[in-house]
Each structure stands twice: as C-alpha cells, then as structure tokens.
N, C-alpha and C positions, 0 to 999 in steps of 0.2 A: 384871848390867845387863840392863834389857831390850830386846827386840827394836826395841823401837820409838826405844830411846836408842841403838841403832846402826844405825838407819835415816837418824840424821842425818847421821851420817859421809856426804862426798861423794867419796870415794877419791883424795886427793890426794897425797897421802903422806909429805906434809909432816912430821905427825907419828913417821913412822919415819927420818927423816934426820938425820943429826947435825946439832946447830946450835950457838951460844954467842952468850954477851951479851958486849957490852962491858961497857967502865965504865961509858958511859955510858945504858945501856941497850935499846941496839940489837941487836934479834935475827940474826944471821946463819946461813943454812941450809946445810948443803957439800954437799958431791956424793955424799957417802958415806951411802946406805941401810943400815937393816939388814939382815944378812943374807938377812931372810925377808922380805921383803919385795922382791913382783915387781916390777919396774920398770913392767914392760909393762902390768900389767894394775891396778897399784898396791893388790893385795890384798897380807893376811898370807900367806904360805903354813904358817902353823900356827896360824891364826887363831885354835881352838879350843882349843888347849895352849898359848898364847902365853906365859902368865904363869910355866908349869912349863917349857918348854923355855929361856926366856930371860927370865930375873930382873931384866935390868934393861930388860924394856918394860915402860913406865908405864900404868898403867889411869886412866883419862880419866871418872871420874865428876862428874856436875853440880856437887859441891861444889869439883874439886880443877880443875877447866876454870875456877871462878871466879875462883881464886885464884892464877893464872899468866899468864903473859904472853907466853911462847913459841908458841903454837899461829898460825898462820898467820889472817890476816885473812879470810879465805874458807872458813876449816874452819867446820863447820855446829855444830860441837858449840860453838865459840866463837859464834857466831853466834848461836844458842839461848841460853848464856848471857848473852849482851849484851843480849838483847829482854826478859828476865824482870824 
C-alpha cells in the first residue's frame, strides 16, 4: 500500500479490536485489542512486520475496505471508500 492510503488511517483502533456480528447484522467492538496494538497512542507496535508477526491482521486494501462492513464509521479508509 501506499503512503498516502495509510495517510488515511485516522488512528482509532477500532480496526485492531476484536468485534462480532450478530445475526442480525450488527457490529459489536470488545475491549480486547491486539496485542500490538498501543492503547495509548493507538498505533501498531509492529507496524512494519505486521502481516509476518501476526497472520491474522487483516490488510485493509481499497478493494477489500469495499467489501465489508466491520470497519468503524469514522475510519477514514471506510470513509474514502464510501465518497468514491
């Protein structure tokens, strides 16, 4: 990805916390981040080896941000996708 498609990220952190749908569709966020992921400062802390240290964080390209419906209403990458 490029710099500028993780420029939109607004550091919420939404996307590294576990969440689940209902049946009916409803997103629910818990309280449990991932590991690497600072609370405080709501970065990766392996930002750069994300994908090799831990297999199951999702990479968040243009086409797959389209095609889901977990991402938080405020995330920028959803956002970007919603305006195109």
């Amino acid at each position: 990805m490029s710099v500028e498609w993780d420029s939109l990220c607004k550091k919420c952190g939404f996307c590294c916390f576990e969440k689940y749908e209902t049946d009916n569709g409803s997103i629910y966020y818990t309280q449990t981040p991932c590991r690497y992921l600072d609370i405080v400062t709501r970065k990766c802390k392996v930002y750069n080896r994300r994908f090799q240290i831990n297999p199951a964080c999702v990479q968040l390209t243009p086409d797959y941000v389209r095609s889901i419906k977990w991402l938080h209403p405020e995330c920028g990458y959803r956002q970007n996708a919603e305006s195109d």
